[in-house]
C-alpha positions in Angstrom: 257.1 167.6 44.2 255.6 165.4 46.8 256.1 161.9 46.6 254.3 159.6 49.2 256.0 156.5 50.6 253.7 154.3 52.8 255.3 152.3 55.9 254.3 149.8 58.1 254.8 150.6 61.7 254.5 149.3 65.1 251.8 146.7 65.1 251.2 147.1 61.5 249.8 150.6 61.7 249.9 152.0 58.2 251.7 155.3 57.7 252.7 158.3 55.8 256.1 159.1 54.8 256.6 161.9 52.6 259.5 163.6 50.3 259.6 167.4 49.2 262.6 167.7 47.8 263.3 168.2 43.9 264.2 164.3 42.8 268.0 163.8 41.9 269.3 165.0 38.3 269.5 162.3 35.6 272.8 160.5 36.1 273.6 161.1 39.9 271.5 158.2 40.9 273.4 155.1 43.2 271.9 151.7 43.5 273.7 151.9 47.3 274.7 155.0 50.2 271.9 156.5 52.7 269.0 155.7 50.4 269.4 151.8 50.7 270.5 149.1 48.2 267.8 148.9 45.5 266.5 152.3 45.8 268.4 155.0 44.0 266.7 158.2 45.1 269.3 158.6 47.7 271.4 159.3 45.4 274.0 158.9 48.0 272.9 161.8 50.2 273.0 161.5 53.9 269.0 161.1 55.5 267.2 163.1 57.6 264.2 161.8 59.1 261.6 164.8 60.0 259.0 164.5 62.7 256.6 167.1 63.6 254.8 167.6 66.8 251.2 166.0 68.5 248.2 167.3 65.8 251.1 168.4 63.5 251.6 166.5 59.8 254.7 166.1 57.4 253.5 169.0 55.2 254.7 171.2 57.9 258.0 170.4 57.5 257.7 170.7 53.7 259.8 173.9 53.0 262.4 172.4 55.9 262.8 169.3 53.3 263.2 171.3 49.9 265.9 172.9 51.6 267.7 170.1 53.0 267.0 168.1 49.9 270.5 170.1 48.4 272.4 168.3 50.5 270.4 165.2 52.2 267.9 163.1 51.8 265.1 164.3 53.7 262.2 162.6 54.4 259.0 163.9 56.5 256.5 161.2 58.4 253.3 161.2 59.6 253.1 159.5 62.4 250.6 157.8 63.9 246.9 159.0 64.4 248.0 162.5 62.3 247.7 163.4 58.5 247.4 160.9 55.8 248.6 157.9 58.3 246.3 155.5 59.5 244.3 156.6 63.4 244.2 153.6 65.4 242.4 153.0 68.7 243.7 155.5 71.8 245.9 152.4 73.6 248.1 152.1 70.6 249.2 155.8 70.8 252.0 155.1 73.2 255.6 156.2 73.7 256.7 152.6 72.5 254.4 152.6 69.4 255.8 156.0 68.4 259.6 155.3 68.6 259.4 151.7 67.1 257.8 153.6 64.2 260.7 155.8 63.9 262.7 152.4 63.5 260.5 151.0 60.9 260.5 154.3 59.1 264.5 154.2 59.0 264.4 150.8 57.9 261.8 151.1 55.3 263.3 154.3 54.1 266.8 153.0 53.8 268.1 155.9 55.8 270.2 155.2 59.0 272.3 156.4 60.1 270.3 159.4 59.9 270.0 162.6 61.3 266.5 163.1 63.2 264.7 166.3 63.1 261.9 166.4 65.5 259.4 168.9 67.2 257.5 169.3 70.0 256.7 165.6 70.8 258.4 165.0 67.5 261.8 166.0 69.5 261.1 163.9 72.2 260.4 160.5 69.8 263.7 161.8 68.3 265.6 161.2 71.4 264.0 158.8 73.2 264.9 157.0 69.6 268.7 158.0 69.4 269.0 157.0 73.4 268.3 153.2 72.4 269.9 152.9 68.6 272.7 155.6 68.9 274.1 153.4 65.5 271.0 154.2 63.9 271.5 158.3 64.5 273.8 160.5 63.7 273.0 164.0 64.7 269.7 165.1 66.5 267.8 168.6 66.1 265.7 169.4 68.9 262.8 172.0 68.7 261.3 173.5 71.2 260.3 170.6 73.7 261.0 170.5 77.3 263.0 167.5 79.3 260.4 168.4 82.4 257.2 166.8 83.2 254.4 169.1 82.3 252.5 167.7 85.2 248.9 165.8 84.4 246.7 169.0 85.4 248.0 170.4 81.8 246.4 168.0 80.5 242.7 169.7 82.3 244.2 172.8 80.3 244.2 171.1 76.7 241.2 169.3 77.3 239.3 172.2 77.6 240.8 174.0 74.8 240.0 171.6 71.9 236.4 172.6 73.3 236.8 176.1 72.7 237.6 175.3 69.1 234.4 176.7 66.9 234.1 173.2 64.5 233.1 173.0 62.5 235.2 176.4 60.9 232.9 177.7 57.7 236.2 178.0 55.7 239.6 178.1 55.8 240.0 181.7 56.2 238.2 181.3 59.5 240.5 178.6 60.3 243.2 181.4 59.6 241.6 183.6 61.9 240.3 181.4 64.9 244.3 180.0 65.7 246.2 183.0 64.7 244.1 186.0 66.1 240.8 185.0 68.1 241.8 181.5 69.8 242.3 182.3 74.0 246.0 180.8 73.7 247.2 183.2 71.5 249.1 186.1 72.8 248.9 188.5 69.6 247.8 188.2 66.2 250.1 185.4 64.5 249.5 184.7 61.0 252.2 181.5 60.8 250.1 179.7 63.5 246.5 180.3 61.4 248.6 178.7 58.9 249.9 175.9 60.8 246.7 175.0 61.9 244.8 175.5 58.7 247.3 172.7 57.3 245.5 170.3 59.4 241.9 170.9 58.7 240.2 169.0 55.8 236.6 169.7 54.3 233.3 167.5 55.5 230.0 167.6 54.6 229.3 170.9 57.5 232.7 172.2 57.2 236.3 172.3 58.3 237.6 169.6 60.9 240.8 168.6 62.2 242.6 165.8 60.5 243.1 164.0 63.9 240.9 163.1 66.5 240.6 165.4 69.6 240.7 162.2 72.4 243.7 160.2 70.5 245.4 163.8 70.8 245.1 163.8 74.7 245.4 160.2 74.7 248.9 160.4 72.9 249.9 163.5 75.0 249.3 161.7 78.4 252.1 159.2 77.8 254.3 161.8 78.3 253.5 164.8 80.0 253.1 163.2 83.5 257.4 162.2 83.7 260.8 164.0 82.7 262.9 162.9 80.0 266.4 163.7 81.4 268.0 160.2 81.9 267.0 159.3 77.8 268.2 162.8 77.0 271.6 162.0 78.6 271.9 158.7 76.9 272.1 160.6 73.1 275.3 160.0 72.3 275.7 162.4 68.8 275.9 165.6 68.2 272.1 167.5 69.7 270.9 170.7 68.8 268.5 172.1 70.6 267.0 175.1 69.5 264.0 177.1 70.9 262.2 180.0 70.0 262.1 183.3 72.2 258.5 183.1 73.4 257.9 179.3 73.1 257.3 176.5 75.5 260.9 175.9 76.2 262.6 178.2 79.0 265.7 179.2 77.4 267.0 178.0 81.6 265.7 174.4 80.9 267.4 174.7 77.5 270.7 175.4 78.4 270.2 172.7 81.0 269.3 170.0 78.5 272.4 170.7 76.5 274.7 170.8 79.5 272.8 167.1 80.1 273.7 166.1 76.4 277.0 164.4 76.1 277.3 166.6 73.2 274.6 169.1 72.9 275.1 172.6 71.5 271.9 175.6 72.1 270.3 177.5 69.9 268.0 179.9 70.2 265.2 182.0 67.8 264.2 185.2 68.1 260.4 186.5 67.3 259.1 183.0 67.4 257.1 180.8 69.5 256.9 177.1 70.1 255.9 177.2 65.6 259.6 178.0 65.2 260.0 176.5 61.5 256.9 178.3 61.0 257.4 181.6 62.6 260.9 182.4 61.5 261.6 180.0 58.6 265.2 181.9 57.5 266.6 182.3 60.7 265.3 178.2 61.7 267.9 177.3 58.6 269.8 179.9 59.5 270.5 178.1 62.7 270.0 174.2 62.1 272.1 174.0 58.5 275.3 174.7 59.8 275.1 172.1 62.6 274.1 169.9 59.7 276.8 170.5 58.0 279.0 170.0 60.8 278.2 166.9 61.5 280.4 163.6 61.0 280.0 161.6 57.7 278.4 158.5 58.3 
């Protein structure tokens, strides 16, 4: 099942929110609890609000959400300028734009306090988010995305990898190919990121393109990747998990530093996986995060 839920975010930009879950059994609905007075598909579960990373979508979170539907609500968003929400013009892809959605998202969703689930520059939303509204968050999951400024000449580096990209792709089997064995950035053959990347492509008239635009993808990433993050990532006040894969973009140095800078921030860490952790290694990625779940303080 995949139910869509539209939301109106910072300056009325239209998103994407999306549930994966199995809907609640006949008779355990609520008409109040985490899913909001009036809407009973809460069915009093605690909510977890899932945000992927720049040119990612909410279907990549989709076998994270049936999971945590058992026990939570779970709800996966598109944000701006990726998947099925709306792409505005570059200047509205800023930090502010992206965390205010969070808050509309929350709001319109009925499901603060919540627990945030972000990655990549899904993470950093997340707790840039929990830093200013610590009563709208509960617990925090952070995957694989660094506190450090990346430094603007990465952004030369990027730039001239979306031209390597051979678009349009003939099918999605070359898709499949291109980002998990030919592309320059890839190490060794890895199936999970053809996959990840084949989620984001949709047919035109000459082929298979991205879902996003290229620019707006730069665009969005230069908001951040120029300063650090450490003084918002001290300000999370609930329970953070930050959890990184072996060989991904987050040091497992810098790691353990950003929880030591969490008031209360516990490490994880993933074997066999790269920055794609949920994707890589999806049983040892639940393995890891349910338990701090179910940790966590009732709201």
């Amino acid at each position: 099942m995949a139910r869509r839920i539209d939301v109106t975010g910072a300056g009325g930009v239209r998103l994407a929110a999306w549930e994966f879950g199995d809907p609640p059994k006949t008779g355990d609905q609520g008409s109040a609890g985490p899913g909001g007075p009036g809407d009973p598909d809460g069915a009093g579960r605690p909510g977890v609000l899932l945000l992927h990373g720049l040119m990612g979508r909410a279907s990549h979170w989709a076998a994270t959400a049936r999971w945590l539907s058992g026990r939570h609500r779970a709800v996966a968003l598109d944000q701006r300028g990726h998947g099925r929400s709306e792409k505005p013009p570059e200047d509205a892809h800023t930090r502010e734009a992206y965390i205010e959605d969070v808050g509309a998202a929350l709001d319109r969703l009925g499901l603060a306090p919540a627990v945030l689930i972000g990655h990549g520059m899904g993470a950093l939303t997340a707790w840039q988010f929990a830093a200013r509204h610590p009563e709208l968050v509960r617990g925090l999951v952070v995957c694989d995305m660094r506190a450090s400024a990346l430094g603007g000449a990465s952004q030369q580096d990027w730039a001239e990898w979306f031209r390597s990209w051979p678009v349009p792709f003939a099918t999605l089997a070359d898709v499949r190919k291109w980002f998990g064995e030919d592309d320059p950035w890839v190490e060794r053959p890895n199936p999970a990121r053809g996959a990840f990347y084949a989620e984001v492509m949709a047919e035109a008239a000459d082929g298979w393109r991205p879902v996003f635009d290229p620019e707006q993808m730069l665009g969005a990433r230069a908001t951040w990747v120029r300063d650090a993050h450490w003084d918002e990532l001290a300000q999370v006040r609930c329970p953070t998990l930050v959890v990184r894969g072996l060989d991904g973009e987050l040091g497992r140095a810098e790691a353990q530093e950003m929880v030591r800078v969490l008031p209360r921030g516990r490490y994880a860490e993933v074997p066999d996986a790269g920055h794609l952790v949920h994707y890589d290694q999806p049983e040892v990625w639940r393995a890891v995060v349910e338990p701090f779940l179910d940790g966590l303080p009732e709201a």
